[in-house]
N, C-alpha and C positions, 0 to 999 in steps of 0.2 A: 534272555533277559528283556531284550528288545521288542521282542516278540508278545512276552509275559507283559509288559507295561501297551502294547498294544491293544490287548484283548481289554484289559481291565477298563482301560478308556474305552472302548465299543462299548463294553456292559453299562457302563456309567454314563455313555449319552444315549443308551438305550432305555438306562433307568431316569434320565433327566425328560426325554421326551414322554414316556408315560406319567411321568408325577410332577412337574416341574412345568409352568406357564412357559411360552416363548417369552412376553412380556418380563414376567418374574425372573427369566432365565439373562436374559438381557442385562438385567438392572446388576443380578449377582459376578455375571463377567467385569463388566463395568468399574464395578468396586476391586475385583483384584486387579484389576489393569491398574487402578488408582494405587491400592497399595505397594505392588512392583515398583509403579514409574516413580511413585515415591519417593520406594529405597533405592531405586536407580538415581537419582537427584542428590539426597543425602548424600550417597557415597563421591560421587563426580566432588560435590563442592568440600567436603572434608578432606579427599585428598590432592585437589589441588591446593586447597587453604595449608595444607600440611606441609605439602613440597615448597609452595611458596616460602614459607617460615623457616622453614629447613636453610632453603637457600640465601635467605636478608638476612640472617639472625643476625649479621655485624652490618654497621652501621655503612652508609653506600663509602660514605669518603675515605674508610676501612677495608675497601675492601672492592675496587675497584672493576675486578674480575667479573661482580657482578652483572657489567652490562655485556658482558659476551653468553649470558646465559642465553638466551632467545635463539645467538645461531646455536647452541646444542639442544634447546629444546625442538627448535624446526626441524634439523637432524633427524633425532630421534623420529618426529612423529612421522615422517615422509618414510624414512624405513621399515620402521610396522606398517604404514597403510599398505605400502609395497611389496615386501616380502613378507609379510605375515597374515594381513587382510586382501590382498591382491588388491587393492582399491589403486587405480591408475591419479586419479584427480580427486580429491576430497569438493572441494569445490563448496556450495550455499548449502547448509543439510536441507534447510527449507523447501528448498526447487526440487532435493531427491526425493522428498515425501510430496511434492503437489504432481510429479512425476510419476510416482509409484500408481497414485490414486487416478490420476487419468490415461496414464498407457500401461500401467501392469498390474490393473484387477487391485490394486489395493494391497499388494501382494510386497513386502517387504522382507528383505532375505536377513537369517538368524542371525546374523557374524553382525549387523548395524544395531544391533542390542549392547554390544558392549564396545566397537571396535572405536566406536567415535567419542567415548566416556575413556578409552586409555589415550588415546592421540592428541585428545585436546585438553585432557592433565598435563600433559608435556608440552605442550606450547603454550597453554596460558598458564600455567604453573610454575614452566622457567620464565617468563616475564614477557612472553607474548601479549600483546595489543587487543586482544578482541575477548570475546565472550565467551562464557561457559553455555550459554542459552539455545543458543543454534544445535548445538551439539547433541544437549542432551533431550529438546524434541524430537530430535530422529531416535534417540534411544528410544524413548517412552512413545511415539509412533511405530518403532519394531516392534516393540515388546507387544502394543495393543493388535499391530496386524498379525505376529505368531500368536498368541493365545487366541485369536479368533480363528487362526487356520487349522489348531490344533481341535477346536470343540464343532470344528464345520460349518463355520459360518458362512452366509454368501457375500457378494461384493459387499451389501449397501451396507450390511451390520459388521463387514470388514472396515471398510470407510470410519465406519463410525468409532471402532473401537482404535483407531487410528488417533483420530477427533479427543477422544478419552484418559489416551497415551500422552498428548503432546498440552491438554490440559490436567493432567497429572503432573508432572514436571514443574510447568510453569508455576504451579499453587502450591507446590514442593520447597522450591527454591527462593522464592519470598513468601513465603505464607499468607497467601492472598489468592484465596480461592476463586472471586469474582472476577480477577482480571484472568486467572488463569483457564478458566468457563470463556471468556468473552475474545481472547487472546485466540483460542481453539474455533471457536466459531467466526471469526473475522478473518484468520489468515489461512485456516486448513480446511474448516467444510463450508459447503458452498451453502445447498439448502438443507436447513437444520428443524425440523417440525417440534412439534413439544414433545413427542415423544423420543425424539431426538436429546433433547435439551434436557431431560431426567437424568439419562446414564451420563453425561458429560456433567452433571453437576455431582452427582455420587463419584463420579472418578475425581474430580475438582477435591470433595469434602474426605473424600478418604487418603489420600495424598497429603493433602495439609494434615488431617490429623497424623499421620506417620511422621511425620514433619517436626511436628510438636513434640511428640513425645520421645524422639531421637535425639533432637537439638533444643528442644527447649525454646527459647526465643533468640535464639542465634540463628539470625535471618543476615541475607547478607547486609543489608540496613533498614533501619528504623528512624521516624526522624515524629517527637510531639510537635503539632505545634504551637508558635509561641502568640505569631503576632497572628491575628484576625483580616478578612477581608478588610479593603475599605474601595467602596466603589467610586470613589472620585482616582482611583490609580487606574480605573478601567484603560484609558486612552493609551494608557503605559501600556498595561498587557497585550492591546490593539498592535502596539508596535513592535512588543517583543515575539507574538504570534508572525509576523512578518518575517523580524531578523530568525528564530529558529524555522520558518519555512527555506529562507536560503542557508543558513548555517548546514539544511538536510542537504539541497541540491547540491552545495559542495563537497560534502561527505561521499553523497553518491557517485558527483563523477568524477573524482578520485580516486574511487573504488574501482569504477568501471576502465580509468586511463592506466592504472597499474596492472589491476590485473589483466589486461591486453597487451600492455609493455611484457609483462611476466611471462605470455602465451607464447612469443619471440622468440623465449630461449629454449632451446629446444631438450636439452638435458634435465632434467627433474632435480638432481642432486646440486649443478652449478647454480640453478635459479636458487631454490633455497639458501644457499650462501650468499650469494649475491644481495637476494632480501634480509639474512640475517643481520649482514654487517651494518647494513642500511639501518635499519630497525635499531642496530645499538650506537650508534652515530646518533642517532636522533635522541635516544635515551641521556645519554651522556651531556648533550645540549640542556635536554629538558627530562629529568627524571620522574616528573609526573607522570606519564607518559605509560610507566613500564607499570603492567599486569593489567588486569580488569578497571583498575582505576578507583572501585568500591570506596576506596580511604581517602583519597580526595574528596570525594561528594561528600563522606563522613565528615571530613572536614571543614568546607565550604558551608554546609549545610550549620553547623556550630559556629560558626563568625570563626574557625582558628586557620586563621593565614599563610601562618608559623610552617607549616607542615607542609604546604606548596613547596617550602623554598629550601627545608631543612636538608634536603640531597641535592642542593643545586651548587656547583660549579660556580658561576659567576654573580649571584646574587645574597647579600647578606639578610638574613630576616630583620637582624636588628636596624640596619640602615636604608631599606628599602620603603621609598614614601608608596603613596596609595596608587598616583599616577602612574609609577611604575610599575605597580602591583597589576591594574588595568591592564595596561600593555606586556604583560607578564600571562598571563591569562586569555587573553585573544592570540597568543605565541603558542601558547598550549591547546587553543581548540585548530587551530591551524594544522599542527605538529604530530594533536592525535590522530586528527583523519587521516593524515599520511602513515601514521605507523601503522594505525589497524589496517587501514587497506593492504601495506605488506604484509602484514601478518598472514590476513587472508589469502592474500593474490599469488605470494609465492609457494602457498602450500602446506599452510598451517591450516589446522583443526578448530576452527574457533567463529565464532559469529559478530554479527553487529549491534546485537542490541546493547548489549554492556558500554561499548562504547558510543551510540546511542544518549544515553543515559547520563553519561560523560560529559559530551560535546555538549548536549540540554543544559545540565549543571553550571556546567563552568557558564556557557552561554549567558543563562540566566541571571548568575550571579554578578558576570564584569559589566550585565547591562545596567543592575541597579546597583552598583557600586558608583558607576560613569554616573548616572542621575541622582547619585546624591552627592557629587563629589563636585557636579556643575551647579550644584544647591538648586536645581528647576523646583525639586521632592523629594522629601524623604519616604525611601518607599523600605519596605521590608528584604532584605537582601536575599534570606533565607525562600521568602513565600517563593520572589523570583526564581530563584534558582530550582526548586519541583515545578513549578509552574513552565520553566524554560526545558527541563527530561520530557515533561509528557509534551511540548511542542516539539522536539526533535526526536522521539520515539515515533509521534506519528507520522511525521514528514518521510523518516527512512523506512520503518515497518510499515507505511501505508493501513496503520492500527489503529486510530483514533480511538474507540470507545477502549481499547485497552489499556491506551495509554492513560484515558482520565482514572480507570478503578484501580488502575495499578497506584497511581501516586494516591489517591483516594485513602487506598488499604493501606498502604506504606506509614501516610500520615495519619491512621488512626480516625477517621472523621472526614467528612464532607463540607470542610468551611469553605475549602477553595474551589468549588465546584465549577463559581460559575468564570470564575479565569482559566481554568481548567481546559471548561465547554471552548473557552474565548482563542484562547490561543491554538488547543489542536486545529479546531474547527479552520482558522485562520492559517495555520500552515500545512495540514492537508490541502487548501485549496491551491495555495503558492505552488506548492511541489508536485499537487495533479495538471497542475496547469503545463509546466515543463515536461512531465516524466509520467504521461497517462497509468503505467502499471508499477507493480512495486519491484523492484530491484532481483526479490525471489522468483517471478514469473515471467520478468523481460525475454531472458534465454527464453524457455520457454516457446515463448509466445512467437519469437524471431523465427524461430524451429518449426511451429506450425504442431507443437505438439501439446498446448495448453487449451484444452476446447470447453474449459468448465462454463466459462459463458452461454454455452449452446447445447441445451441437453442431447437434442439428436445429434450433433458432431462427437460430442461426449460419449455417446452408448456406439455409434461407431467406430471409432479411436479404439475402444475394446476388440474390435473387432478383426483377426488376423487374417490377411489376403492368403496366405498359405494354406490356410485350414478350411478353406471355402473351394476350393479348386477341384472342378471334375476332371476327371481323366478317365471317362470310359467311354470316349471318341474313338471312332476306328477312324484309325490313320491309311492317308493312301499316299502312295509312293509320287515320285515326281514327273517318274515316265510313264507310269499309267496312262492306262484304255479305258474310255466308256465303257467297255464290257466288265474291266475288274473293280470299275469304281458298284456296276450292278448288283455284282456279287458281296460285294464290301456291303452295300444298302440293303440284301436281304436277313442281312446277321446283325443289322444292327436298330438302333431304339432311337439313336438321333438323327436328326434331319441336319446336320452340318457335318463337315468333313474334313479335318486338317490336310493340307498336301506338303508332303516333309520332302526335303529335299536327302542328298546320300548321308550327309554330316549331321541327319537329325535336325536342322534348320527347317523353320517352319517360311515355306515361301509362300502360300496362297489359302483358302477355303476355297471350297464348295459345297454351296447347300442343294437341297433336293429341290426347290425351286429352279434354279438352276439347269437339272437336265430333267426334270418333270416332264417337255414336251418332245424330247430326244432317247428317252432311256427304252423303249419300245419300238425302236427305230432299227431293225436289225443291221442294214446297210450301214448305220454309222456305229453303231457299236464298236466295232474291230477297228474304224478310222478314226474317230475324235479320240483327241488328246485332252489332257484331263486339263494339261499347263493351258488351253485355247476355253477351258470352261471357269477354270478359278478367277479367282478375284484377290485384293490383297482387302483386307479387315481393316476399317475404318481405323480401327487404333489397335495395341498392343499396351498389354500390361508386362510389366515385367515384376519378376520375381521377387518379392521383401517389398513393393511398393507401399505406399502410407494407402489407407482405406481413404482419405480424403481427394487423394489426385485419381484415384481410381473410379469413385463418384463424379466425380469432373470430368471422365473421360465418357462413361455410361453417358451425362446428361448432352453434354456436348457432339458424341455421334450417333445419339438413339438407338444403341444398341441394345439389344437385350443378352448377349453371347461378347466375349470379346477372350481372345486369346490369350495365354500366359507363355514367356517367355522368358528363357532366363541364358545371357550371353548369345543371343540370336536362333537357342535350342526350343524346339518345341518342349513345353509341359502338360500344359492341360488349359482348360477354358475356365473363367468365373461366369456365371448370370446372375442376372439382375436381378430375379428371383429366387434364387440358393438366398442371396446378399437381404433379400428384403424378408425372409422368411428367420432366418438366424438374429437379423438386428431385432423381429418382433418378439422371439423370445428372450435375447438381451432384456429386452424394455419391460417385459413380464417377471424375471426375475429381480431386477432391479427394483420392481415395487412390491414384493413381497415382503 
């Protein structure tokens, strides 16, 4: 069968290549990568929206139980990734696709197509803290790098279709195709040309239309709106640009102090509880807090207050004045970053933008609630509050032009453009100033394994020290004779000489330089010792090394040959010419 569906795909990219343009060929993968990552979208949010429902259906003060849902939804997902996707760390899905693209060819493995759409149902579904968003660009980046593995694509139109997948999704799950196009080019591809920028708007437009006609206009929110710019509040926005630049900084290193606290514990299953119990301690304080958050902004964003407080423990709606409300809502942006960070940090499936989004909202809203409650101005609560998402979207996704189309499309129109511009613009700067990269590429970058800035480190990086290795040196022994290193050199094509020692350790070279003025010497032939001719090699390479310290070691002992060893055994040699001849055809394939 396997065999039969084989063939028929040879015939079919055999009949694609004679009838079908690369160009044309391109555009048509592109759009089902959009259509897939689509229905990969669709499905992810309808059933956690389902499970969600499933599990509140009574009311929270009814039914109490509710806030232990999180630790079984962490549970659960930590045991699939485990025993069923063998995934050790779920971890940013983000870093595993900027990962994929610059140390493994673009090359995303099958099982990230669906395994991170069941895991992060069940952690944001039972009332985990973060996002669906994270999760499901790694689906729609699998799905885009298997179909292009499947039709033989190379790296760069892997990349891309990568690029396709993870703006499928986006323009999936808010029907907002432009942010979802601008989202894929800001965060996942580097340089995107127009011809680039074609297939990533077709995967953008066919995504959304799937979208549409599955769900209709049940997006996860929509907001008209009411009130209009008025640019004498500009100074306002100056300011709330600010306060969400830090509202990011402390999201991020609260994200980053937990989950290094979490790293501590060395059992997988104890952490997860640990975090879970934590996570519904917090819920039970402040039940804002629990799921995505989606209905809060739904709420805030409508003046209804009501619905903050309707699950809360210690607060009444009917008696709670504004002031408190204020201080009720700076408790909740506090409160969220700490639970989504557990969420994430102990090992749930789930992302940041949702809550993101969240912390922006609320942000937004208790700013100009505070301003007009000190009567300075009355300013638009609602505008604040999208105005405060796309400042704290850009601060933690390092996404700026995302975050303006996204709230753009959301609200139907471009009134708010230019507070929009004001505030990312303003809390990108805040938060680049502290925290140069974004949160997805820090690891990364710490690691020495993020080289997208540098095209030639970048086509290097591709490049595996294992696969470069000669090994048709004739080895000479360690008690050798100038007479048998002679005979060794007339059988052989290299001018270098490993001297191994009994254990297969490599103790020395010799090159033909070397005994060039001595090997016609018959008197010394049978007396010089090989160990009185060798030399040890400027440096050593060992075995699995990264191609970047192995370039440092070439430029640093000018070497052209340097030895590979692996636990102090000889294996074979790299040069600097195998190394420069492989990266030029890298560099020629990449721009095809």
């Amino acid at each position: 069968m396997a065999l039969g569906l084989s063939s028929k795909l040879e015939r079919a990219l055999t009949w694609r290549i004679r009838y079908i343009s690369e160009r044309n060929f391109v555009l048509i993968i592109s759009g089902i990568v959009g259509i897939v990552s689509g229905i990969a979208a669709v499905i992810l949010k309808e059933t956690v929206h389902f499970i969600n429902h499933l599990l509140t259906a009574q009311d929270f003060s009814e039914n109490y139980i509710q806030i232990f849902y999180p630790v079984v939804g962490l549970l659960l997902t930590v045991l699939l990734a485990k025993l069923l996707y063998r995934e050790e760390q779920l971890g940013h899905a983000i870093t595993d696709i900027l990962y994929s693209i610059s140390r493994k060819s673009s090359i995303i493995g099958k099982s990230k197509m669906y395994s991170r759409m069941v895991t992060s149902a069940f952690t944001v579904g039972f009332g985990g803290s973060a996002g669906l968003e994270s999760p499901v660009v790694l689906t729609g980046s699998a799905i885009g790098s298997n179909i292009a593995q499947v039709v033989n694509m190379n790296y760069k139109l892997r990349t891309l279709m990568i690029g396709c997948g993870t703006a499928g999704v986006i323009s999936a799950i808010f029907n907002a195709p432009i942010a979802g196009l601008i989202f894929s080019m800001e965060v996942i591809l580097i340089e995107v040309s127009l011809a680039s920028f074609i297939p990533l708007l077709v995967a953008s437009v066919s995504a959304t239309l799937v979208s549409i006609v599955l769900l209709g206009e049940d997006v996860l929110f929509s907001f008209k709106l009411v009130d209009t710019f008025n640019a004498f509040d500009t100074p306002l926005y100056i300011a709330l640009g600010i306060i969400c630049g830090f509202t990011s900084i402390y999201f991020l290193s609260i994200l980053h102090r937990i989950e290094q606290g979490f790293k501590k514990i060395k059992n997988d299953y104890t952490t997860v509880v640990v975090g879970g119990f934590m996570l519904s301690v917090i819920i039970l304080l402040v039940p804002a807090v629990y799921g995505e958050g989606y209905e809060v902004i739904k709420a805030l964003l409508n003046n209804k207050q009501e619905i903050l407080l309707q699950r809360s423990l210690f607060l009444d709606a009917n008696e709670v004045n504004d002031w408190v409300l204020v201080a009720y809502l700076i408790a909740i942006v506090f409160l969220k970053a700490i639970a989504s960070s557990i969420t994430v940090g102990c090992g749930g499936s789930g992302g940041t933008f949702a809550p993101s989004l969240f912390l922006g909202g609320v942000t937004g809203y208790a700013f100009a609630k505070l301003v007009n409650l000190s009567e300075l101005a009355y300013i638009s609560q609602s505008n604040f509050a999208l105005v405060g998402m796309c400042g704290v979207i850009c601060g933690v996704q390092y996404a700026p032009l995302s975050a303006i189309f996204l709230i753009a499309e959301l609200t139907g129109g471009y009134v708010l453009f230019i507070p929009l511009m004001i505030v990312s613009a303003i809390s990108f700067s805040t938060v680049s100033y502290f925290h140069p990269h974004s949160i997805y590429v820090r690891e990364l970058h710490n690691r020495g394994e993020y080289l997208a800035a540098d095209h030639d480190k970048k086509v290097l990086s591709n490049l595996n020290i294992n696969h470069l290795i000669e090994r048709d040196f004739k080895k000479v022994p360690q008690h050798a004779l100038l007479s048998d290193l002679i005979k060794i050199i007339s059988v052989s094509k290299r001018n270098i000489f490993p001297v191994i020692g009994a254990d297969e350790s490599l103790v020395g070279i010799v090159t033909l330089d070397d005994v060039r003025d001595i090997m016609f010497d018959n008197h010394k032939q049978d007396k010089v010792k090989i160990t009185s001719l060798m030399s040890l090699p400027p440096e050593f390479i060992e075995y699995n090394e990264s191609m970047e310290t192995v370039m440092h070691k070439f430029e640093t002992s000018q070497a052209w040959n340097l030895p590979v060893i692996q636990e102090g055994k000889y294996i074979g040699f790299v040069s600097k010419s195998r190394i420069f001849s492989v990266y030029r055809k890298q560099l020629i394939d990449q721009k095809k």
